[in-house]
MISE-625624 format. One record per residue: residue number from 1; residue in one letter; y negated, x, z negated of N, C-alpha, C, O, CB in turn. Coordinates in Angstrom, 3 decimals. Each point is the difference from the previous one (the first is absolute). Glycine has a CB too. Example, Ala and Ser with C-alpha at 12.3 -4.5 7.8 and 13.67 -1.06 7.14 Angstrom:
BEGIN
(r 1 "a" (5.690 13.190 -7.800) (-1.190 -0.890 0.000) (-1.200 0.900 0.000) (0.019 1.036 -0.665) (1.154 -2.928 -0.581)),
(r 2 "s" (-2.223 1.542 1.966) (-1.190 0.820 -0.060) (-1.090 -0.770 -0.730) (-1.108 0.509 -0.169) (1.736 0.675 2.314)),
This chain:
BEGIN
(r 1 "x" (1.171 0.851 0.000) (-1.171 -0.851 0.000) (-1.244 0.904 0.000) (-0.101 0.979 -0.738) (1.352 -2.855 -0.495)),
(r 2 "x" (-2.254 1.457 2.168) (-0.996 0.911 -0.155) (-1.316 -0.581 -0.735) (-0.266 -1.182 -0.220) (1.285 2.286 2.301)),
(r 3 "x" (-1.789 0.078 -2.409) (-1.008 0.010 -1.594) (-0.618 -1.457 0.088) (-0.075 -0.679 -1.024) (-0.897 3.555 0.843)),
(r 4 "x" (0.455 -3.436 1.602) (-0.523 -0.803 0.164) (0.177 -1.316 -0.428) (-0.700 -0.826 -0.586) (0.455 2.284 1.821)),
(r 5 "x" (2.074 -1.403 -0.498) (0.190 -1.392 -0.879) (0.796 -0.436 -0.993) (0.717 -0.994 -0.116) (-1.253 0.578 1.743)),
(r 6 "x" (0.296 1.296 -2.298) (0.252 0.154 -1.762) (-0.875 -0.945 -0.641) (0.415 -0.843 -0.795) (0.050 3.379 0.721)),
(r 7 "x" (-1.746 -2.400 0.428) (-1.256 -0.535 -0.542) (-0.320 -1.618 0.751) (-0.620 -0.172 1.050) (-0.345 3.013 -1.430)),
(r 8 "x" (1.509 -3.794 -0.392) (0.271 -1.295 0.387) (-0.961 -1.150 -1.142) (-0.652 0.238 -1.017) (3.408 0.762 2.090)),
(r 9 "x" (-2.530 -1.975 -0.508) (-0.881 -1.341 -0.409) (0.988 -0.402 -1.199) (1.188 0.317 -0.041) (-2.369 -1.309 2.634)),
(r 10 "x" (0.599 0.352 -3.422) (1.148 -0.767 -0.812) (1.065 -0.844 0.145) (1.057 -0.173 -0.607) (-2.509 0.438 -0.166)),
(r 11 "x" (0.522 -1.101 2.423) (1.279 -1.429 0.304) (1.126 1.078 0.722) (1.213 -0.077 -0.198) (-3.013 -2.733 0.999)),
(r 12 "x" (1.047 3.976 0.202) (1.846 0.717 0.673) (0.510 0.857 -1.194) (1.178 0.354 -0.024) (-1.750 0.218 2.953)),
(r 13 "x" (-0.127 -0.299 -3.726) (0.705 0.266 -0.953) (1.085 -0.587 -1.036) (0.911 0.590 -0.581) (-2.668 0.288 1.227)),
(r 14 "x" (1.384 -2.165 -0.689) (1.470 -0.803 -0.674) (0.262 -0.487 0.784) (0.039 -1.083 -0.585) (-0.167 0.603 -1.302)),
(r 15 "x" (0.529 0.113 3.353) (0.240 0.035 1.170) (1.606 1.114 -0.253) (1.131 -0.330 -0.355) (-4.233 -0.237 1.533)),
(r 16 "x" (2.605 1.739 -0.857) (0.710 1.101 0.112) (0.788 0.393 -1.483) (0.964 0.750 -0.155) (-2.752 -0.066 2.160)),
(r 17 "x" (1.222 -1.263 -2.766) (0.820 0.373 -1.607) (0.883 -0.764 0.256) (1.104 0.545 -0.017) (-2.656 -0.105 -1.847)),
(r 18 "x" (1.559 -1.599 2.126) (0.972 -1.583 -0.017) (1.580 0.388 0.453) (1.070 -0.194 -0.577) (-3.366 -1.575 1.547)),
(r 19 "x" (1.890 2.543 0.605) (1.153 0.787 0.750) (0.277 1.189 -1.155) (0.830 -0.334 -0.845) (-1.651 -0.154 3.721)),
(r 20 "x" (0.463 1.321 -2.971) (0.602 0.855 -0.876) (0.377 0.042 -1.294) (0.411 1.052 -0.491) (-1.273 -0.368 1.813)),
(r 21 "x" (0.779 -1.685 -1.944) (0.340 -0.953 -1.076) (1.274 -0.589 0.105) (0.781 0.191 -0.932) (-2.978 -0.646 0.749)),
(r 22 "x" (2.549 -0.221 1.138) (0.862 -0.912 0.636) (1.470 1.390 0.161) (1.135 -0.229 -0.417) (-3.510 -1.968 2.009)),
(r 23 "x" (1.955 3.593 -0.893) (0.809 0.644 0.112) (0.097 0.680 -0.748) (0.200 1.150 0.391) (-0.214 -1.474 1.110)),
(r 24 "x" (-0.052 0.113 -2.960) (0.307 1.402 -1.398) (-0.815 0.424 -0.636) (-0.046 -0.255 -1.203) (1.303 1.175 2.131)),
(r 25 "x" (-2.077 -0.207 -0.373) (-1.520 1.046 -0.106) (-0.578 -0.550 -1.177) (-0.555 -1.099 -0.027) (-0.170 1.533 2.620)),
(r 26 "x" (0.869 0.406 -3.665) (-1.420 0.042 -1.267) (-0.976 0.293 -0.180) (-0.189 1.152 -0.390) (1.097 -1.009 -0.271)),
(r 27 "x" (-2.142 -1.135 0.876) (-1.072 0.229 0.435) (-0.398 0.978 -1.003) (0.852 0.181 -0.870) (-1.229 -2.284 2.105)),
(r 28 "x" (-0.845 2.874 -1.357) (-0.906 0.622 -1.203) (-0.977 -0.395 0.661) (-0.074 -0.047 1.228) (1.028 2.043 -2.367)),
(r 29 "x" (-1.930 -2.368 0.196) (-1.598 0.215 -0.091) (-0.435 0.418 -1.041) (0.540 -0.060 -1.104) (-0.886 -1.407 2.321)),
(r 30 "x" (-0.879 2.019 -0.879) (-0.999 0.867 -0.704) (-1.457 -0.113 0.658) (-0.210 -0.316 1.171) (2.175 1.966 -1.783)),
(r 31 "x" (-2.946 -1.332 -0.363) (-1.477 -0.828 0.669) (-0.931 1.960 -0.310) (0.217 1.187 -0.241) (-0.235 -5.307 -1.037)),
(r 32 "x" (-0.810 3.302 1.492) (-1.137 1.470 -0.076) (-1.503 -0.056 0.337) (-0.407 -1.092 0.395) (2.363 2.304 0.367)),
(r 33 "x" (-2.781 -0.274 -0.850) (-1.008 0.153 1.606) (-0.149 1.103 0.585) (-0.635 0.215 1.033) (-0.688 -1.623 -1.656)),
(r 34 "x" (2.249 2.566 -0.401) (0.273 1.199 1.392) (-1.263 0.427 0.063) (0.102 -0.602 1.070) (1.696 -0.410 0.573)),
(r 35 "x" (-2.620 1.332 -1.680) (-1.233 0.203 0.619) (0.174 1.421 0.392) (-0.136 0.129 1.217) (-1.298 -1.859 -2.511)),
(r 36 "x" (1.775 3.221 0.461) (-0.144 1.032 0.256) (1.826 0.337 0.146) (0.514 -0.022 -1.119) (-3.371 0.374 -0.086)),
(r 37 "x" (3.621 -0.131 2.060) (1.274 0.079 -0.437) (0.503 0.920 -0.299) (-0.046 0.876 0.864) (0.215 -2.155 0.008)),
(r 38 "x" (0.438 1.580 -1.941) (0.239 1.703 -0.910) (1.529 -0.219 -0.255) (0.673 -0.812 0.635) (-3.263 1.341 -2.307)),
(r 39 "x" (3.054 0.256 0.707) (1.122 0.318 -0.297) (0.569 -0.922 -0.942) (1.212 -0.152 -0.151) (-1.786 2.272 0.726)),
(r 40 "x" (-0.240 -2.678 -1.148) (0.390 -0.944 -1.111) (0.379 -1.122 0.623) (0.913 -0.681 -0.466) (-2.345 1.486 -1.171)),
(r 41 "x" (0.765 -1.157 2.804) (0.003 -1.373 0.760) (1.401 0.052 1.357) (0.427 -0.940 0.671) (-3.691 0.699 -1.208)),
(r 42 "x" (3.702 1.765 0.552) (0.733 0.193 0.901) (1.814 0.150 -0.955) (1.078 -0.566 0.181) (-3.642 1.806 1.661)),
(r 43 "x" (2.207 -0.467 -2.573) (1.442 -0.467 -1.024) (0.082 -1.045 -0.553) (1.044 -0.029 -0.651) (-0.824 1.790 0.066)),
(r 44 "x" (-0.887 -2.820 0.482) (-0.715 -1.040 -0.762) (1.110 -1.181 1.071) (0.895 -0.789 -0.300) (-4.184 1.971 -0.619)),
(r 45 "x" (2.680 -0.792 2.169) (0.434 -1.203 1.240) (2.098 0.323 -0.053) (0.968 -0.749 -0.130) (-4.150 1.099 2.468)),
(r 46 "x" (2.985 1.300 -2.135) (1.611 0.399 0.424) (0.785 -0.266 -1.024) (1.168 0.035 0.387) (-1.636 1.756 0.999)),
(r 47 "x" (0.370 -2.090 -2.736) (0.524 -0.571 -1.592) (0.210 -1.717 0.642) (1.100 -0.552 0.020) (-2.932 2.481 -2.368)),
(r 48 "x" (0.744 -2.479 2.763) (0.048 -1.288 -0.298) (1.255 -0.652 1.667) (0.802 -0.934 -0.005) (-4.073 0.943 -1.809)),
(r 49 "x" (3.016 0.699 2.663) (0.760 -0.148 1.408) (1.856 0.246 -0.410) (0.992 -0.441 0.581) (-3.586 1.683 1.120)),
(r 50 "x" (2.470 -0.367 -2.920) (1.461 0.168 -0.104) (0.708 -1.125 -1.248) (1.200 -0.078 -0.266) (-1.650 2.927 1.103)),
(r 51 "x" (-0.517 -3.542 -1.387) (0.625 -0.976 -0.467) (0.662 -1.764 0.740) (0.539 -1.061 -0.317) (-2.107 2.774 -1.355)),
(r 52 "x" (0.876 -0.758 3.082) (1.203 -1.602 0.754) (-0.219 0.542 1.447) (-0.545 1.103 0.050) (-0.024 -3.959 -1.675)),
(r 53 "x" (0.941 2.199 2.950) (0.199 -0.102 0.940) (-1.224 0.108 1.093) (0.284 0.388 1.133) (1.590 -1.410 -2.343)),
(r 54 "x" (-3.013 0.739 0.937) (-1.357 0.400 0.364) (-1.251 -0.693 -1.072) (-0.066 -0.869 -0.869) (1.120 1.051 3.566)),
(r 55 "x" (-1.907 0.746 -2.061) (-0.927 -0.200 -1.248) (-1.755 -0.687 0.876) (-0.655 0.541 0.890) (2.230 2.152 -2.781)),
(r 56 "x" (-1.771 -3.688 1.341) (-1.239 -0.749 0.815) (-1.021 0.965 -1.169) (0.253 0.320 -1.161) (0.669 -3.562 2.283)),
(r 57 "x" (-1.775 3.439 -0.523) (-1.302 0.386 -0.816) (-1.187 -1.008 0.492) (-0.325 -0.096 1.184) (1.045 2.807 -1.374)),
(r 58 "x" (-1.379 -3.516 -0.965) (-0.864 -0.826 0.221) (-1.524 0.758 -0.756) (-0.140 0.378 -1.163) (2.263 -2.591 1.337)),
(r 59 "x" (-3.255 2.255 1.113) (-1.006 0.949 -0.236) (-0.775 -0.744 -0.233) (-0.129 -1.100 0.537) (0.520 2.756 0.551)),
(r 60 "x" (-1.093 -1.158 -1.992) (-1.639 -0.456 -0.421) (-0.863 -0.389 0.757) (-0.901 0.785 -0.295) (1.003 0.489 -0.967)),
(r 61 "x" (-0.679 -2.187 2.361) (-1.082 0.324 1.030) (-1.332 0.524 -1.074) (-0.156 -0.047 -1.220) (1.076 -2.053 3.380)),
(r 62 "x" (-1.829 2.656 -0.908) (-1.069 0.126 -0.565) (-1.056 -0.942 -0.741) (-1.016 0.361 -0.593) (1.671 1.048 2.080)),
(r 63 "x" (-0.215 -2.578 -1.328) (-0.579 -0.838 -1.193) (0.436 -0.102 -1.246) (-0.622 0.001 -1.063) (0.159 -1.044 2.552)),
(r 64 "x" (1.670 0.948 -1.239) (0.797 0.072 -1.531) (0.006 1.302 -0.714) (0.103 -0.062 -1.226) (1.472 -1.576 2.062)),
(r 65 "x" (-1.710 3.329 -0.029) (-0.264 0.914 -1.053) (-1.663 -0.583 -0.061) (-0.245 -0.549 -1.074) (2.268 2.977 1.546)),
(r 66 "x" (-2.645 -2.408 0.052) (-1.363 -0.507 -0.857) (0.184 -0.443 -0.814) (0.068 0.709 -1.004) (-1.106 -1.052 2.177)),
(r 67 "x" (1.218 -0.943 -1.290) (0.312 -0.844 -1.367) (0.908 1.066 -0.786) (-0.882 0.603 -0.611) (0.895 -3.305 1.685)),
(r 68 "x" (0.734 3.080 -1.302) (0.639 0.579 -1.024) (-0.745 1.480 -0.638) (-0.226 0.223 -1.189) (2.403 -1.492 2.393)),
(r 69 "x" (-2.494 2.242 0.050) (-0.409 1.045 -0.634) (-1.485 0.347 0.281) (-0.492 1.127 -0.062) (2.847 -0.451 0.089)),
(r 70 "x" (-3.011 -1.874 0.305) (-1.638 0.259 0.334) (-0.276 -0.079 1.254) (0.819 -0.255 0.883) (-1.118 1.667 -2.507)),
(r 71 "x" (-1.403 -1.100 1.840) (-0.162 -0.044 1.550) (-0.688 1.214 1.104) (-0.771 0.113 0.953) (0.613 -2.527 -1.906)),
(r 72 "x" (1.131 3.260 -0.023) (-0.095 1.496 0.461) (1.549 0.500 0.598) (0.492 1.060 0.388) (-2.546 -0.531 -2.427)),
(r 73 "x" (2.461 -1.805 1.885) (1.710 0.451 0.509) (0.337 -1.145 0.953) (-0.677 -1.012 -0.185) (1.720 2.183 -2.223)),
(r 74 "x" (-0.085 -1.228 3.447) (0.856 1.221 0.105) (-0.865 1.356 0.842) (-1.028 -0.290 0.611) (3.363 -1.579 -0.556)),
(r 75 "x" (-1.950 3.027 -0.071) (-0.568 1.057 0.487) (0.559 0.016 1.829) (-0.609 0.149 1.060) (0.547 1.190 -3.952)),
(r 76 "x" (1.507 -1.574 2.532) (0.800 -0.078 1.540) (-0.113 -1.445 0.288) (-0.280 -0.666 -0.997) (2.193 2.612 0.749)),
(r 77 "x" (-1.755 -2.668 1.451) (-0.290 -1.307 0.486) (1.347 -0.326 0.168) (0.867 0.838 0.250) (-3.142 -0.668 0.848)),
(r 78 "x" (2.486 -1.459 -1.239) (1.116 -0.752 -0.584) (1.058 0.069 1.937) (1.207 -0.242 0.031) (-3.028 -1.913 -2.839)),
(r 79 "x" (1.289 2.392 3.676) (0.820 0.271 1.527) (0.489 1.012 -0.303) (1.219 -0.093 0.142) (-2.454 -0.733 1.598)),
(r 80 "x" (0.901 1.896 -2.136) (-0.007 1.729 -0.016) (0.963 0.004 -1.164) (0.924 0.782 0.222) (-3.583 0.181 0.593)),
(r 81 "x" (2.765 -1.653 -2.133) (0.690 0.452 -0.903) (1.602 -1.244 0.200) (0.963 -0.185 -0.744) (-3.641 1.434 -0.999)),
(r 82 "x" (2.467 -1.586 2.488) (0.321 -1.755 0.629) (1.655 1.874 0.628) (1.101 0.390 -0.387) (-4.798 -3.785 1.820)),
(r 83 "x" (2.607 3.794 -0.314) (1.202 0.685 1.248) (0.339 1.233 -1.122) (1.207 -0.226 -0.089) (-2.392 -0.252 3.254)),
(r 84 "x" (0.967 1.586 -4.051) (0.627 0.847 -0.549) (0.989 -0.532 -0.820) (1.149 0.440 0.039) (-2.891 0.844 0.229)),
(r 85 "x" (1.303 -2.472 -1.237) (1.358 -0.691 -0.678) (1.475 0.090 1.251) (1.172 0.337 -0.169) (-3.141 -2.442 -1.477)),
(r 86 "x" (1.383 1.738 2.599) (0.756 -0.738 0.921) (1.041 1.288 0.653) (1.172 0.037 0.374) (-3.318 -2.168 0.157)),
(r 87 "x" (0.989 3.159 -0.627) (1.129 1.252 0.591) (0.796 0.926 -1.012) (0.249 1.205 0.026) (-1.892 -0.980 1.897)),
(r 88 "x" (1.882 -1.005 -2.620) (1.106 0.652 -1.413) (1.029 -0.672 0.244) (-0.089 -1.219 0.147) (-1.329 1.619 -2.151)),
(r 89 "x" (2.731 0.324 2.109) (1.313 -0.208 0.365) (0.384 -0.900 -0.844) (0.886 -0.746 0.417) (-0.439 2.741 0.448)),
(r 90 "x" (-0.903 -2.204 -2.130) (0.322 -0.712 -1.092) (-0.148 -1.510 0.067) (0.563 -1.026 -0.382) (-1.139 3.031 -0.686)),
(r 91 "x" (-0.576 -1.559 1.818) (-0.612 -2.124 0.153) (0.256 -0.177 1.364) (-0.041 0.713 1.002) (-2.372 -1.138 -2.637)),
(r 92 "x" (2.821 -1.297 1.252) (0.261 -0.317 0.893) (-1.039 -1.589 0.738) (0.085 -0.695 1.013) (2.353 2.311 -2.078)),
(r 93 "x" (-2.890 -1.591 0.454) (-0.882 -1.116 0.185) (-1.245 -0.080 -1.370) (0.199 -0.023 -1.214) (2.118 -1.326 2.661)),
(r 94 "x" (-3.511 1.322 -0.732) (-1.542 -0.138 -0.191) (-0.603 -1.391 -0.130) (0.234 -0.806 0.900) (-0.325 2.820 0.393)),
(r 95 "x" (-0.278 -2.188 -1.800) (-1.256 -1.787 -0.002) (-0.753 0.248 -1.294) (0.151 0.563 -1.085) (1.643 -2.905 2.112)),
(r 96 "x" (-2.517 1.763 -0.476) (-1.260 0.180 -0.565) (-0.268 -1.297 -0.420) (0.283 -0.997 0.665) (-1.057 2.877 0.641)),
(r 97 "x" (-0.125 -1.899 -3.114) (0.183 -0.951 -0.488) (-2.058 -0.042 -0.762) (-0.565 0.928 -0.579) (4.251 -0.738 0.330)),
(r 98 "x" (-4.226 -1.485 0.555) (-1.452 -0.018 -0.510) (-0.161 0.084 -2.030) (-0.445 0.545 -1.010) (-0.085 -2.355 3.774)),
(r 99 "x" (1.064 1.099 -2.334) (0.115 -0.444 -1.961) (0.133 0.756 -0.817) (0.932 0.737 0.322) (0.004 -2.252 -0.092)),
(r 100 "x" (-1.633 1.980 -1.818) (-0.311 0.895 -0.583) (1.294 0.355 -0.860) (0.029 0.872 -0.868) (-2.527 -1.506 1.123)),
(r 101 "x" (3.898 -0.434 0.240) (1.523 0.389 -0.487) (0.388 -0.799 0.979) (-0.503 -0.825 0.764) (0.765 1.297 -3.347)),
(r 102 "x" (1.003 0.101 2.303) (1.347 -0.272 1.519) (0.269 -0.827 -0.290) (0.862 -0.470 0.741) (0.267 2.055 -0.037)),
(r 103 "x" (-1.605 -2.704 -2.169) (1.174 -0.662 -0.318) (0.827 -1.235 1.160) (1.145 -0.435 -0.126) (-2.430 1.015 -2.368)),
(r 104 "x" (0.273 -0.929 3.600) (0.098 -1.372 0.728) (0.895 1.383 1.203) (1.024 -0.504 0.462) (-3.895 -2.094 -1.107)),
(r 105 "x" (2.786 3.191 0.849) (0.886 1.158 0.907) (0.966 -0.112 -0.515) (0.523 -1.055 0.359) (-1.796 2.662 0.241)),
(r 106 "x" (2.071 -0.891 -1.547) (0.765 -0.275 -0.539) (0.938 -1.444 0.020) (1.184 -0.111 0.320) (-2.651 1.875 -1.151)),
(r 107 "x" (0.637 -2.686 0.434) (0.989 -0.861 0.185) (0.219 -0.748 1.354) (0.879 -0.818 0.271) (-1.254 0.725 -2.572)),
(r 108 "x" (-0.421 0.469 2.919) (0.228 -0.518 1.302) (1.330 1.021 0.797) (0.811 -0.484 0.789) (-3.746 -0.480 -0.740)),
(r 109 "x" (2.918 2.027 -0.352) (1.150 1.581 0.707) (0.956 -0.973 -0.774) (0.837 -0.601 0.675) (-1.968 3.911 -0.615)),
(r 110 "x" (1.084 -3.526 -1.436) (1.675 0.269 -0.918) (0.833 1.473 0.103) (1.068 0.162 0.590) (-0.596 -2.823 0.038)),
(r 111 "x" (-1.191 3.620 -1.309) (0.761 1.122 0.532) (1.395 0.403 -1.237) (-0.176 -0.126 -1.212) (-2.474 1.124 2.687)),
(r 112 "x" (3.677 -0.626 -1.000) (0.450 0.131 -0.588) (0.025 1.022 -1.958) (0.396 -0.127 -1.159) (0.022 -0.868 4.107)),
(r 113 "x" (-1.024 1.746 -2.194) (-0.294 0.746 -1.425) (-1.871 0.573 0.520) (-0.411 0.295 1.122) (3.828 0.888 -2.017)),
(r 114 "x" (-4.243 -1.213 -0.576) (-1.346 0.405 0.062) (0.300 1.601 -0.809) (0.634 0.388 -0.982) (-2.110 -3.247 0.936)),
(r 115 "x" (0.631 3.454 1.086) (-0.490 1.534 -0.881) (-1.063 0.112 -0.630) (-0.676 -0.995 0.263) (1.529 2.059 1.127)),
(r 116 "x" (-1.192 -0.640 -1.834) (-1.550 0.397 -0.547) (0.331 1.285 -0.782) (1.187 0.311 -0.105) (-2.349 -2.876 -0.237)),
(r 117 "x" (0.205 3.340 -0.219) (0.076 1.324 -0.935) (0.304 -0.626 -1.064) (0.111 -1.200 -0.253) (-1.699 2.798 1.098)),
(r 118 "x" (1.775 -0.191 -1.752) (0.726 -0.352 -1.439) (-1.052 -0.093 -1.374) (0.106 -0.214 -1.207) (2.131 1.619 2.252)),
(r 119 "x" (-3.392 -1.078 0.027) (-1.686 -0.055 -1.083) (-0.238 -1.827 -0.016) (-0.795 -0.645 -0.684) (-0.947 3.562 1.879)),
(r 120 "x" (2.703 -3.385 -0.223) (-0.475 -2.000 -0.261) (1.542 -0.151 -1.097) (0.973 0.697 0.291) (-2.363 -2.139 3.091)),
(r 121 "x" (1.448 0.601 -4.462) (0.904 -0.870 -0.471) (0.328 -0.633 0.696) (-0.800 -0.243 0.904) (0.281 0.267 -2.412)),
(r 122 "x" (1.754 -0.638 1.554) (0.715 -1.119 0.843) (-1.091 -1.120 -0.532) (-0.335 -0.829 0.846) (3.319 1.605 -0.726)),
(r 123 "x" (-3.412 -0.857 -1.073) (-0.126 -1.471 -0.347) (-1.548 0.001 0.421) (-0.638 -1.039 -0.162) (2.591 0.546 -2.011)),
(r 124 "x" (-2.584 1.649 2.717) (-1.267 -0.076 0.959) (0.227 0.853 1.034) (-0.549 1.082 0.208) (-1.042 -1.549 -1.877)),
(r 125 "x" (2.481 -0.115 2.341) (0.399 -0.078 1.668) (-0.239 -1.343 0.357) (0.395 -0.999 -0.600) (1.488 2.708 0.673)),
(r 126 "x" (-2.942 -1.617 1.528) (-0.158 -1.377 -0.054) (1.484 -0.642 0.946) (0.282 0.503 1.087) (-3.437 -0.256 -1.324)),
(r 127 "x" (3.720 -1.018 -0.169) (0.916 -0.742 1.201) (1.082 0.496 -0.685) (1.048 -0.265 0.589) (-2.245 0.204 1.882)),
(r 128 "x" (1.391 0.858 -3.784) (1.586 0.197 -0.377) (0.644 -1.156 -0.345) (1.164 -0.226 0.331) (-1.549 2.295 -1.155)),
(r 129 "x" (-0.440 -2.980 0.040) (0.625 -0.994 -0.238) (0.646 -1.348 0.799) (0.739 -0.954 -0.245) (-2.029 2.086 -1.237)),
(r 130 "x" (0.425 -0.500 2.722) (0.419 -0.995 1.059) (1.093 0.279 0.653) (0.860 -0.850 0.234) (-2.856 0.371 0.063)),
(r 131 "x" (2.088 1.954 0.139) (1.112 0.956 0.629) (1.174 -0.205 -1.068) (1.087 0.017 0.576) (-2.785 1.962 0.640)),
(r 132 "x" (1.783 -2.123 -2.275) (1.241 0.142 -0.746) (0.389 -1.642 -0.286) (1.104 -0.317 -0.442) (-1.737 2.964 -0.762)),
(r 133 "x" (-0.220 -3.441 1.459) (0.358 -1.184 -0.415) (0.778 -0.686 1.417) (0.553 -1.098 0.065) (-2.692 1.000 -2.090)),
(r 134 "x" (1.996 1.035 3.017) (0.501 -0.094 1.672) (1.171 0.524 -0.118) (0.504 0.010 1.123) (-2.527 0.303 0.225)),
(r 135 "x" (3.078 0.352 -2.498) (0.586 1.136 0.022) (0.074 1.223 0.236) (1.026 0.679 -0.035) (-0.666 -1.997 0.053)),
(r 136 "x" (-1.833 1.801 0.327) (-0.419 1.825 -0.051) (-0.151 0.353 -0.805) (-0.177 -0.741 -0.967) (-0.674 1.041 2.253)),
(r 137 "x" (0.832 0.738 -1.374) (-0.706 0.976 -0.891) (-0.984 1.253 0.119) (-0.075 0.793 0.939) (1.909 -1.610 -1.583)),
(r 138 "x" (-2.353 0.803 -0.190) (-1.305 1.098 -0.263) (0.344 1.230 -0.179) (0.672 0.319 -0.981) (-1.870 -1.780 -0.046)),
(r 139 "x" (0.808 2.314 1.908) (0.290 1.683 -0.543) (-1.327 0.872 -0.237) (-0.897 0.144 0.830) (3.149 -0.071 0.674)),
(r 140 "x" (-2.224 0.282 -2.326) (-1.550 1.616 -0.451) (0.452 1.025 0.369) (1.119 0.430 -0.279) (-2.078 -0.878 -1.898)),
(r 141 "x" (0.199 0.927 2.801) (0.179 1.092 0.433) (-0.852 1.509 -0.507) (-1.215 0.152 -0.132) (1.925 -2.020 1.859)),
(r 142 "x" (0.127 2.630 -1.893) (-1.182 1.226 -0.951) (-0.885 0.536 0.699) (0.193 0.325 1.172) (1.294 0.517 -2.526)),
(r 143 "x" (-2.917 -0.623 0.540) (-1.219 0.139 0.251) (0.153 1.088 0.435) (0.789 0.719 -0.614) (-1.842 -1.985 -0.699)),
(r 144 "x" (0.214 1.945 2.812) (-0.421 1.583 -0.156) (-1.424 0.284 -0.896) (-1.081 -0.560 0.183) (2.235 0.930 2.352)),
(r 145 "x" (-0.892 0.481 -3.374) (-1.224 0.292 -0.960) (-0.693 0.754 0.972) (0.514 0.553 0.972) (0.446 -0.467 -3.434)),
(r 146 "x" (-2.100 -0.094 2.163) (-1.054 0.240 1.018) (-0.492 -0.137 1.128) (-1.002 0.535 0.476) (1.401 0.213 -1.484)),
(r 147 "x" (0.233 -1.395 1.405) (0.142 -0.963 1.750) (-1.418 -1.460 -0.199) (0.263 -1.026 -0.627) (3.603 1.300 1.011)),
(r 148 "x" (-4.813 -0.112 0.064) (-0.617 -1.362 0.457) (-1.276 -0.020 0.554) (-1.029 0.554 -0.386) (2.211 -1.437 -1.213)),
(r 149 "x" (-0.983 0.210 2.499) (-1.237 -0.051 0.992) (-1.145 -0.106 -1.203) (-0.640 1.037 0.171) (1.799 -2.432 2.288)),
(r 150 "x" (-1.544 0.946 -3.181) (-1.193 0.072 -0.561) (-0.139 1.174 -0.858) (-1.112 0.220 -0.479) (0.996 -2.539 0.673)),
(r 151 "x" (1.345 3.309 -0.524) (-0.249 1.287 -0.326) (-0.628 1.182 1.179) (-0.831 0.907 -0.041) (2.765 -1.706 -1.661)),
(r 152 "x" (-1.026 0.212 2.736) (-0.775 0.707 1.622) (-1.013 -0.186 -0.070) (-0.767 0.949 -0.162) (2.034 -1.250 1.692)),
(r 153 "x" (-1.596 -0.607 -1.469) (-1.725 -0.498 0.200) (-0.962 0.331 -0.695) (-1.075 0.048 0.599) (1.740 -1.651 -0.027)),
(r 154 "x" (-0.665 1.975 -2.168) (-0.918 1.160 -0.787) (0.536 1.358 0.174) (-0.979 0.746 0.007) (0.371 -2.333 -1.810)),
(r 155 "x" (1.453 2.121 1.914) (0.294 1.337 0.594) (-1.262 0.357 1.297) (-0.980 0.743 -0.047) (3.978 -1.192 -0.572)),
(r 156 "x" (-2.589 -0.230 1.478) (-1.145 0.061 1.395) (-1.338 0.313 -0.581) (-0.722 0.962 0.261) (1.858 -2.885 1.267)),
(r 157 "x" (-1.445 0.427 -2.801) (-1.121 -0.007 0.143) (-0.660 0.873 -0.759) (-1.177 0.121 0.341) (1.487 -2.021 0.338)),
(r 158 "x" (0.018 2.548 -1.579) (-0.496 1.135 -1.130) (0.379 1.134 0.782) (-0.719 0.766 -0.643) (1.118 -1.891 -1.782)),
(r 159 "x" (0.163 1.926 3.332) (0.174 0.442 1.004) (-1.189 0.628 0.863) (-0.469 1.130 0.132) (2.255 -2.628 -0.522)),
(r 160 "x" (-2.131 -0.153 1.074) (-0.908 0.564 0.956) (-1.687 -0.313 -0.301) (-0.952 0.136 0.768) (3.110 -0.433 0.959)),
(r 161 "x" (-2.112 -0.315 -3.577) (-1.430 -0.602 -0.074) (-1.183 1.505 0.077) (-1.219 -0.170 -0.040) (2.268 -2.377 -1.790)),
């Protein structure tokens, strides 16, 4: 499959889950906004891809990192961080989600098991309770210490002030 059409709408996206659902395949999802992509975000994805059969990553658009982390972010534009997700062997499918949580994503996919890091509790993961009440389950995945785009981002900036 090429990078391009990895990065899909929501309706061909449960469209295309439905079929691969139907034939075995354990979905994973995991959400984000990616903005700077580092090492934390790249062992982060290849952890969460090996807990099932392919792994959807649902991205932040650029409205929704606004709302969440201000309106100085995102730094990368939600197309651009949309196609590098997309060219990691790991993921297999991209969509992009407005809302300041996945939770209405989520239940619209039904994915079989949700990832998130091991810095969220299960019991503030949004959609665990929905995913497990579907029969999934939730996996954490361990943090890279020192890994995060908003640590990149004062590095730069004390750097070059």
């Amino acid at each position: 499959m090429d990078i391009i059409s990895k990065i899909v709408t929501v309706e061909k996206l449960v469209l295309e889950l439905d079929k691969l659902r139907k034939s075995g395949m354990k979905i994973v999802f995991t959400n984000g906004c990616f903005d700077i992509l580092h090492v934390g975000h790249v062992r982060y994805l290849a952890a969460a891809r090996a807990e099932g059969d392919l792994l959807v990553v649902g991205l932040n658009s650029d409205a929704s990192v606004r709302l969440i982390k201000g309106p100085k972010r995102p730094i990368v534009i939600q197309d651009q961080r949309a196609e590098v997700l997309a060219s990691l062997g790991c993921v297999d499918f991209v969509v992009m989600f407005d809302e300041a949580d996945p939770l209405k994503l989520i239940e619209t996919l039904k994915p079989d098991v949700l990832v998130k890091g091991e810095d969220w509790t299960e019991e503030n993961i949004i959609g665990a309770g929905f995913v497990k009440s579907n029969g999934g389950n939730v996996a954490r995945i361990k943090f890279v210490d020192e890994t995060s785009t908003s640590g990149i981002i004062e590095r730069i900036v004390k750097r070059y002030r």
